[in-house]
N, C-alpha and C positions, 0 to 999 in steps of 0.2 A: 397508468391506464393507457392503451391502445387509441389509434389515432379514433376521436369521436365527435360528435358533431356539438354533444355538450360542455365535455370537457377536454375540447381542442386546445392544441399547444399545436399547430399546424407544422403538420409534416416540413413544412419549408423550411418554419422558425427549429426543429429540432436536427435536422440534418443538415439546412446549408442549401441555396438557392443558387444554380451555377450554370449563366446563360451558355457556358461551355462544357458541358457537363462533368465538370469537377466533381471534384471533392468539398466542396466550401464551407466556411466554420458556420459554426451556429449563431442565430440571431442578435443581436445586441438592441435591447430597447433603452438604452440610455441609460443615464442616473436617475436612482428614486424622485421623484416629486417631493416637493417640501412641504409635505403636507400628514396629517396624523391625525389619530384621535389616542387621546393618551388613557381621559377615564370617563365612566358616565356617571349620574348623579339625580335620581338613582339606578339600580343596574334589571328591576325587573318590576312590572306590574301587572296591574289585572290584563284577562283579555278582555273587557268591554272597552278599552283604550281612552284617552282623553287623562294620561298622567304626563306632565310637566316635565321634559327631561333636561338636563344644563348636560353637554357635551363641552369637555376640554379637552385641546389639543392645541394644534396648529397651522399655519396656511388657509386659513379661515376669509380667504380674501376675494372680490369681486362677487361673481353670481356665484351660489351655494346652496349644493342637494341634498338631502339626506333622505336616507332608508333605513327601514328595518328589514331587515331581511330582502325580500323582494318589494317591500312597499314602500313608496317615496311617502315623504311627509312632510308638510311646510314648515320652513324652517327662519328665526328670527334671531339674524347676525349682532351676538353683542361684542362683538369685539373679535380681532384677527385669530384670537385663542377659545373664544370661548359662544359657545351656540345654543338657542332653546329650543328645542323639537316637542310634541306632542305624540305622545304612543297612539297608533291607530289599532282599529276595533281588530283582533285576531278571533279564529273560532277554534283556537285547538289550544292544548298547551304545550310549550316547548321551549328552547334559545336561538336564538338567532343569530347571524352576521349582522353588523352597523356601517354602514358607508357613508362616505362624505366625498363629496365632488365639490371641487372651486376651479377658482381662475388658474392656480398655481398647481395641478394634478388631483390626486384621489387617493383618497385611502380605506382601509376595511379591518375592522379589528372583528377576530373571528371568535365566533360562540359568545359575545359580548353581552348579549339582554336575554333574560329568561321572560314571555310571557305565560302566569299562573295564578291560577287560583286556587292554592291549596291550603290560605288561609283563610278562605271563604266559608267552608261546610266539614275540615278534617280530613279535605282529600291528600292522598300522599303526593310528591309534587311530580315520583315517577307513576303514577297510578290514575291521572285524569281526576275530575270533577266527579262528585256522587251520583249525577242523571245519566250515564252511558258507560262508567270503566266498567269492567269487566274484571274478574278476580287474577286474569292472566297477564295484568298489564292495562288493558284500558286504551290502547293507543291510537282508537277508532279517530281519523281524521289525520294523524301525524305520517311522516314518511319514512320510512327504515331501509331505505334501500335504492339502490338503479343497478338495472340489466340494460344493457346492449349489443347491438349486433350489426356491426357496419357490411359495406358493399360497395368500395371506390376504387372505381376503373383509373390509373393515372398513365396520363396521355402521353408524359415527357419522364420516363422513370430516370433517367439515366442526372436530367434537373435535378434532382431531390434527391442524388445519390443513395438510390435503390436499387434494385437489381430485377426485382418484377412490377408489368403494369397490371398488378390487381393487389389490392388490400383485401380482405376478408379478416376481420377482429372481432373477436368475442368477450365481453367483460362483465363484472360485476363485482359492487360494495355493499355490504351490508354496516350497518351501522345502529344507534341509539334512535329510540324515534324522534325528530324534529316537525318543525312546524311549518319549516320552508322545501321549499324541492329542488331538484338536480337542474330544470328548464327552468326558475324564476327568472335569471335573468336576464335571456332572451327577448328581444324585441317583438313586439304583437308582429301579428301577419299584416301585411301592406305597408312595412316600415325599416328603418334603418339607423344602426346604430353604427358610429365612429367609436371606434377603440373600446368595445366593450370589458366592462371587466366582468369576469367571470367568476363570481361570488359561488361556493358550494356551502349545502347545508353544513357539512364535517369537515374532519380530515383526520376523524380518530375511527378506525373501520373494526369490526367484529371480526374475532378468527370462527369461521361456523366450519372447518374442518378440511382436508388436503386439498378436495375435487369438489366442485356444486357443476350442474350440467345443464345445460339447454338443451332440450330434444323435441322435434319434430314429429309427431306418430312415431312409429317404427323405424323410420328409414335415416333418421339423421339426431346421430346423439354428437355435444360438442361438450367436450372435457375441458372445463375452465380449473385451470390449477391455482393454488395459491402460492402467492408470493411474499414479499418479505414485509410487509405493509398490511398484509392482511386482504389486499384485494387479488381478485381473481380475473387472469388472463388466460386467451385460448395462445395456441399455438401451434403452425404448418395447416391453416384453414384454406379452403380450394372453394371453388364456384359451387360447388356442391352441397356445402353446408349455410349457403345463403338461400333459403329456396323463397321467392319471391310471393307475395300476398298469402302468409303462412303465419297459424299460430304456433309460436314455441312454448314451451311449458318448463318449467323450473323445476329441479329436482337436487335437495343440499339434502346427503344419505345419513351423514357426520351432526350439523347443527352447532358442533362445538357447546357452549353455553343454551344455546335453545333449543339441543334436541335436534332430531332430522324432521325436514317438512316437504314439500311438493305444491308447488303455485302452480292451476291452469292458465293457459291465455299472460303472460307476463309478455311477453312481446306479440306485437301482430307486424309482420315484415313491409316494410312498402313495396309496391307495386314496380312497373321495369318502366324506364322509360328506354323509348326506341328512336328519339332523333332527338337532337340538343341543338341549338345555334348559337351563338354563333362557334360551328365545331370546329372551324380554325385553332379557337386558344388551346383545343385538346389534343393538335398536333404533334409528333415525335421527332429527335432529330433537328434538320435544317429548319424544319418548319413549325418548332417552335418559340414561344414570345412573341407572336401576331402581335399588331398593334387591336389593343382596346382603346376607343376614346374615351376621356373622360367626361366629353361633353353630350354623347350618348352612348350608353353601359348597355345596351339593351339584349333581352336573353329569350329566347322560346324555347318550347322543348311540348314534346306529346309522347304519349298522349294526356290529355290534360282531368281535371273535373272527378280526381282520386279523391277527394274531399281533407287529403291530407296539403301539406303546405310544401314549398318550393325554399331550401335556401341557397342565396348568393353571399360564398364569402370571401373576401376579395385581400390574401394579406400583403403587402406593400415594401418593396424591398428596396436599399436605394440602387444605382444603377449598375454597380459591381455584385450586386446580391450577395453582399456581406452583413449589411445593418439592417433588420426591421423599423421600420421606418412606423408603418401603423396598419389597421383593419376595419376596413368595410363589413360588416354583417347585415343580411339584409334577411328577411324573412315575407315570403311573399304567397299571395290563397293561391290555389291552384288551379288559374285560369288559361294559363300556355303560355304568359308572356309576360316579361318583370323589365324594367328597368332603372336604374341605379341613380339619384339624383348627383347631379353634377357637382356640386352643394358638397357631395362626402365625400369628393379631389381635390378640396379644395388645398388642404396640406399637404400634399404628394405634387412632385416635377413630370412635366415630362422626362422621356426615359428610364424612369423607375422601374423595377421589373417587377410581378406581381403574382404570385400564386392563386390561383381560382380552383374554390369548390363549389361545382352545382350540384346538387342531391335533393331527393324527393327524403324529408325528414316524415317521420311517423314515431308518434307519443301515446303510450297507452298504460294501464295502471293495471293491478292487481292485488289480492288481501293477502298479507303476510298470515297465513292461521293460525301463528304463535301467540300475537297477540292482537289482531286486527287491524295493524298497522296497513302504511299503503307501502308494496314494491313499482317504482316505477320501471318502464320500460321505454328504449329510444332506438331508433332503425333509421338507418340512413340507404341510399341506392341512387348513387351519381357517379361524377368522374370529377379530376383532380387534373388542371391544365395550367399553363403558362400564358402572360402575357406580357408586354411595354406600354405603360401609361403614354398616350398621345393626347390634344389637345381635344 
């Protein structure tokens, strides 16, 4: 996937962070964490939740989180390998990711827990419950999909050995219906996460056929091709094909397996912002890696009161801009002004050198009419700057 704002792999960490503007390798976030979940016990329940689950594994040590999917659950440590979690209430059915955070790193074993009730009334366990499947599938409430469409200005291209400051990327997966989505695990608005992990519902994608397209009315069709994975990228995208506070509309001609279809409204674009501050860090050249402090992070921008959200994400390089060191995410409402608790530097030196993305995010949904499923959509429209961590 293309640089995005859900399933970033930041431009810095995949090209190389280079206060001179090198060439410089690609990230290093260290060795694995000692930590794991090996099996569960059992591996799927109802959705009204309240089933007893034993998690083994390992690194089970100090404070200790777990999830399903996107929802955390309380959890009760019986030993460094071995944990009891409770399934919480789901309303769709589907499988999920399982996470565990400790003292010692984190871990996700993926497509882990099915929640279903298909022993409940004869429902099939691809075909939903008897009160709402539908004979096509049934997958009213589940997710089969994300569409995206970024818009990042970068301030320092020649830092992140590029060759142009504008991004403009087109993407899309299609996939099985799940019960989790592409945003779960994102931080609420007014909040901040250290080193998120970025859990996805899948990572096993549908071929729906060569080209699926984004288009605009008339005046802007985006030819997303497919790739060796199955998901679909644009390619050679200009200012043009981002048209700001714009619904784009889905059109897969092929379908592969599902037939050809057409979703209205799958993206609605964000709106422009026209001033950022502090626009030091989006300097080119001599003048960039401004010092940011990390004891006030603070960010404006307008105009404000889009009713969509603002993020700050902040990735952390050490002073050579050779090792990813870690990442600030910050996700904030759309009042004109954010600032970064000093609290999330706390792991980062001075002189760090730091990658910053500000962008106005926009999340909006739409019905797969294959089988009622939901496709989500994700829109970003910021810039892409440098900074050195200061006191």
């Amino acid at each position: 996937m293309p640089l995005s704002p859900i399933l970033l792999l930041a431009a810095c960490g995949t090209v190389g962070l280079d206060p001179k503007a090198g060439d410089g390798g690609a990230g290093d976030t260290g060795a694995a964490a000692p930590v794991r979940i090996d099996a569960l016990d059992p591996d799927a329940a109802p959705l009204a939740g309240g089933t007893e689950v034993l998690v083994r594994g390992a690194g089970f040590e100090g404070e200790v989180a777990f999830w399903f999917g996107g929802t955390e659950v309380e959890v009760t440590v019986l030993g460094d390998d071995e944990l009891a979690v409770t399934t919480p209430e789901v309303h769709a059915e589907g499988t999920v990711d399982v996470r565990v955070r400790s003292d010692l790193g984190e871990a996700t074993l993926a497509d882990a827990f099915t929640f279903t009730d298909a022993a409940g009334d004869g429902g099939a366990g691809d075909g939903g419950s008897g009160d709402g499947g539908s004979g096509d599938g049934g997958a009213e409430g589940l997710v089969s999909g994300l569409v995206e469409l970024d818009y990042i200005a970068v301030g320092c291209p020649s830092c992140f050995g590029l060759t142009t400051n504008l991004l403009v990327d087109g993407s899309a997966v299609f996939h099985a219906p799940t019960a989790t989505g592409w945003a779960d695990w994102m931080p609420p608005a007014g909040s901040c996460a250290v080193d998120p992990a970025r859990t996805t519902p899948t990572s096993s994608f549908e071929d729906v056929g060569g080209h699926v397209y984004l288009e605009m009315g008339s005046s802007v069709s985006i030819d997303l091709q497919r790739q060796g994975d199955a998901s679909y990228l644009s390619s050679g995208l200009g200012s043009d094909d981002y048209v700001k506070n714009a619904a784009y509309d889905l059109s897969v001609p092929d379908g592969g397996d599902l037939g050809p279809f057409a979703t209205e409204g799958v993206i609605q674009t964000a709106t422009s912002i026209t001033s950022l501050e502090p626009i030091a860090l989006f300097a080119d050249g001599s003048g960039a890696f401004s010092p940011l402090s990390a004891s006030a992070a603070s960010f404006s921008w307008a105009p404000s009161g889009t009713g969509l959200d603002m993020v700050i994400d902040i990735v952390v390089f050490n002073a050579a801009g050779t090792t990813q060191k870690g990442e600030i995410f910050c996700v904030s409402d759309d009042t004109g002004s954010a600032t970064v608790p000093a609290s999330a530097f706390s792991s980062f030196a001075s002189g760090d050198l730091a990658a910053v993305y500000v962008y106005r995010y926009g999340y909006s949904t739409a019905t797969n009419p294959v089988d009622g499923s939901t496709i989500e959509g994700a829109t970003a429209f910021g810039a892409l700057g440098t900074a050195t961590l200061r006191p």
